[in-house]
C-alpha positions as CSV (number, residue, x, y, z in Angstrom):
1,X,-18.2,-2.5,-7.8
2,X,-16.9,-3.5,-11.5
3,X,-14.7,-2.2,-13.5
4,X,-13.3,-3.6,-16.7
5,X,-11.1,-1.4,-18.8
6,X,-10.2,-2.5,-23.1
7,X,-10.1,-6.4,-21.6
8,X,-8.5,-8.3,-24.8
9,X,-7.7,-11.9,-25.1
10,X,-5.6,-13.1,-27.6
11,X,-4.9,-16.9,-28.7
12,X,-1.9,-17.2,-30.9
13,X,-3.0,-14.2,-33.1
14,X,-6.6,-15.2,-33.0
15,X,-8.8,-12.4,-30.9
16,X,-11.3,-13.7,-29.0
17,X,-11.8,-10.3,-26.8
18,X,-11.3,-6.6,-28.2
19,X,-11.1,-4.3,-25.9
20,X,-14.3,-4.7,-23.9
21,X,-15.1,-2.2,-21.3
22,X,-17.7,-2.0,-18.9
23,X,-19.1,-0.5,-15.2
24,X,-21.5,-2.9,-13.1
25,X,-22.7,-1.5,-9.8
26,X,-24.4,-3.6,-6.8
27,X,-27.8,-5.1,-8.0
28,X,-27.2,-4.8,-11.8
29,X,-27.5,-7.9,-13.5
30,X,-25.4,-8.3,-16.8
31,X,-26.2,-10.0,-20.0
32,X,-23.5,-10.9,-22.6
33,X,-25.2,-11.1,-26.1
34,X,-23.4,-12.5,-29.2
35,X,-23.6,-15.5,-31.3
36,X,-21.1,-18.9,-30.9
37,X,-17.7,-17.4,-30.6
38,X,-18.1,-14.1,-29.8
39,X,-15.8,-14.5,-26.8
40,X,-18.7,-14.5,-23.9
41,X,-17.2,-17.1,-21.9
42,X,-14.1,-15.8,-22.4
43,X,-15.0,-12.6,-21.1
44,X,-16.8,-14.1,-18.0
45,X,-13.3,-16.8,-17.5
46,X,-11.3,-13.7,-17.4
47,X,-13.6,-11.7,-14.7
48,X,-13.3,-15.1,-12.4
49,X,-9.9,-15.1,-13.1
50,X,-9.5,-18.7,-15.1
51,X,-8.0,-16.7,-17.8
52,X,-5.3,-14.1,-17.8
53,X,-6.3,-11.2,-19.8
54,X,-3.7,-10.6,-22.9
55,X,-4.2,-6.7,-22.3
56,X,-6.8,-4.7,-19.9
57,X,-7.6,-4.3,-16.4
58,X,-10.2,-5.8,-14.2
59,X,-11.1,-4.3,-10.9
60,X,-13.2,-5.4,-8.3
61,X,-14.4,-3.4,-5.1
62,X,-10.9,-1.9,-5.5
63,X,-9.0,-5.3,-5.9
64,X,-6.6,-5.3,-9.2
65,X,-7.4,-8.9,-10.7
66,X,-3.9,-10.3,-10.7
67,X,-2.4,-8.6,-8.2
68,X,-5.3,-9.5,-5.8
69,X,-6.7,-12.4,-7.6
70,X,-7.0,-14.7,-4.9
71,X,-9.6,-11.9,-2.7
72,X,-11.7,-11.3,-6.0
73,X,-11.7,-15.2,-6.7
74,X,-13.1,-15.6,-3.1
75,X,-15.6,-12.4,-3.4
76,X,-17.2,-14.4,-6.9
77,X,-19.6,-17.5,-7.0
78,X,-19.1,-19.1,-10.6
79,X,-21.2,-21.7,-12.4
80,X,-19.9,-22.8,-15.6
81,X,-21.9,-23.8,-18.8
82,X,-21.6,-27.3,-17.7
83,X,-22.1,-27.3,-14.2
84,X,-19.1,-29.3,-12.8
85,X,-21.1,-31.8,-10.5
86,X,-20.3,-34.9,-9.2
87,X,-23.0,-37.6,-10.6
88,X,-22.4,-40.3,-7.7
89,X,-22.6,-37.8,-5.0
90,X,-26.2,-36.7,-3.0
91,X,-27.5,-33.2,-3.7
92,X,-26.9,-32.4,0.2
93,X,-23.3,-34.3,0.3
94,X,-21.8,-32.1,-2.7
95,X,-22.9,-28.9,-1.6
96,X,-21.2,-30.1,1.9
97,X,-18.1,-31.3,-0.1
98,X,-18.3,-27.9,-2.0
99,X,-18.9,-25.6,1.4
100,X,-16.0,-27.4,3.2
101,X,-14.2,-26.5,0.8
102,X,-14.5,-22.9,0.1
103,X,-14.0,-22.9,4.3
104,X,-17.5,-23.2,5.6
105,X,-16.3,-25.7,7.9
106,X,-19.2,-24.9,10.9
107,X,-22.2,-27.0,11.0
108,X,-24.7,-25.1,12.3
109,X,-23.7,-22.3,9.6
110,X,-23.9,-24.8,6.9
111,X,-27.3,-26.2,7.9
112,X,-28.5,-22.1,8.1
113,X,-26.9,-21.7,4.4
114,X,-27.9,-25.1,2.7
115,X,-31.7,-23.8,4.2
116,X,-31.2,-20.4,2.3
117,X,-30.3,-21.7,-0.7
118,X,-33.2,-24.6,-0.6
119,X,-35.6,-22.1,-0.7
120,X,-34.1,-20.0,-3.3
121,X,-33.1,-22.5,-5.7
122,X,-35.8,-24.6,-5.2
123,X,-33.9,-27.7,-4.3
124,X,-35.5,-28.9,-0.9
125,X,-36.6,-31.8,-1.8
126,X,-34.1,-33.5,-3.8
127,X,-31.2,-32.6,-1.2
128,X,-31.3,-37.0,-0.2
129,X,-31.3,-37.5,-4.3
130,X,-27.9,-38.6,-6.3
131,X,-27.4,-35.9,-8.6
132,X,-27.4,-38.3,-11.6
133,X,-30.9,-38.9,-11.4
134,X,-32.1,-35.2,-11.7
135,X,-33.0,-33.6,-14.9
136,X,-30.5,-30.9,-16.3
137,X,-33.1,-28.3,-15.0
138,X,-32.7,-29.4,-11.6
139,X,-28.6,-30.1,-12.0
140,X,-28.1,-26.2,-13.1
141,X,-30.6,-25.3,-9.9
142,X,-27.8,-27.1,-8.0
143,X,-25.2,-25.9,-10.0
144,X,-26.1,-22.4,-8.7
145,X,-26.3,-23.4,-5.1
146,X,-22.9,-24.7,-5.4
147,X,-22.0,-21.0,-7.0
148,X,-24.0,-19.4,-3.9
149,X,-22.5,-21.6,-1.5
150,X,-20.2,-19.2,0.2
151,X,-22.8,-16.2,-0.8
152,X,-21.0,-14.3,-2.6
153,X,-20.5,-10.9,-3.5
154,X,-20.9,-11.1,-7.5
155,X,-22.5,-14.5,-9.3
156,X,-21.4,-15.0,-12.7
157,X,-23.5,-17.8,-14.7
158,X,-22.6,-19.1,-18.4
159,X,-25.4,-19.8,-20.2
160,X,-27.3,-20.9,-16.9
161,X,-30.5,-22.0,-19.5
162,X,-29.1,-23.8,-22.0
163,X,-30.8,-27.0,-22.9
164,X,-33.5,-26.0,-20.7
165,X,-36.9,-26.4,-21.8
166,X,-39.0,-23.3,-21.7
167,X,-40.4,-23.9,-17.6
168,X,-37.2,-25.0,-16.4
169,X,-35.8,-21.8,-18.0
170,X,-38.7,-19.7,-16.5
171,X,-37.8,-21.1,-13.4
172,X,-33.8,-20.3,-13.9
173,X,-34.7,-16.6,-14.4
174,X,-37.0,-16.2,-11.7
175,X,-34.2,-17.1,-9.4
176,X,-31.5,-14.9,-11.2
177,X,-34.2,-11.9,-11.0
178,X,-34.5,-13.0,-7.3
179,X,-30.6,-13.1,-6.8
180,X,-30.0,-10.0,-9.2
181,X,-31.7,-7.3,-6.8
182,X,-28.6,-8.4,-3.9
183,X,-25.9,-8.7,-6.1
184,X,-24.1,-8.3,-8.8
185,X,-24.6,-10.9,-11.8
186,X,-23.1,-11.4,-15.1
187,X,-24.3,-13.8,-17.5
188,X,-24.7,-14.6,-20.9
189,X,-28.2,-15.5,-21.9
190,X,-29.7,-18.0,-24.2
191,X,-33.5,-17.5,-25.2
């Protein structure tokens, strides 16, 4: 399903990728491992196609990324290491903002999806609640509902437990084991 061939990024002359390769096939679930700097969210900016590779290839279900960026970017659910939520919105109007967006425009669809993903991510009962009052456990939980919105075919999460504390970060991992056995994942961890 993946297929990255000697991916290198380079800024300036600093290399913050060397020629990473790697295979991930449906229901594998991916951990990048490194210290601060290693290039991890690097790696995983140039897989969503934020970043332009300096050298390498990146293929996806037989998609070139660049040639067919635009089909891979709309086949991937990303949630960055700061979740990029809106503080003064409600739980249930982002994630509406966020599906109209990515073009799930029916209702009845949306109500079916935001159900789904309730249950999974556990966020039910906080779907009336400004986001700005939730802990940084429940944020991420939304965080990843916003990445699952569309349900994609690959999730890729940066660092989805940092700054967790050690039951909110139980919690995270019992719903990327949950999501991992459908889909593709990558994801650096923190423990």
């Amino acid at each position: 399903m993946i297929d990255v061939q000697n991916l290198t990024k380079y800024y300036n002359d600093f290399c913050a990728v060397d020629h990473i390769s790697l295979t991930v096939q449906p229901g594998e679930i991916l951990g990048l491992l490194g210290p601060n700097g290693a290039g991890k969210t690097t790696t995983l900016r140039m897989l969503t196609g934020f970043f332009k590779p300096s050298s390498g290839s990146i293929t996806i279900n037989g998609l070139q990324m660049g040639k067919d960026s635009l089909k891979i970017k709309s086949m991937i659910g990303y949630l960055p290491e700061s979740a990029p939520l809106y503080h003064n919105m409600l739980v249930y109007d982002y994630l509406t903002y966020v599906a109209k967006i990515k073009g799930l425009h029916d209702p009845d669809k949306r109500q079916t999806r935001f159900r789904e993903l309730g249950k999974l991510c556990g966020i039910c009962d906080i779907m009336g609640k400004p986001i700005a009052t939730l802990s940084k456990g429940l944020r991420q939980r939304v965080g990843i509902a916003h990445a699952m919105v569309t349900d994609p075919e690959i999730l890729v999460l940066d660092e989805p437990t940092s700054g967790l504390d050690p039951n909110q970060i139980a919690e995270i991992r019992d719903i990327i084991r949950s999501i991992g056995r459908k889909k593709p994942l990558f994801f650096p961890p923190i423990f």
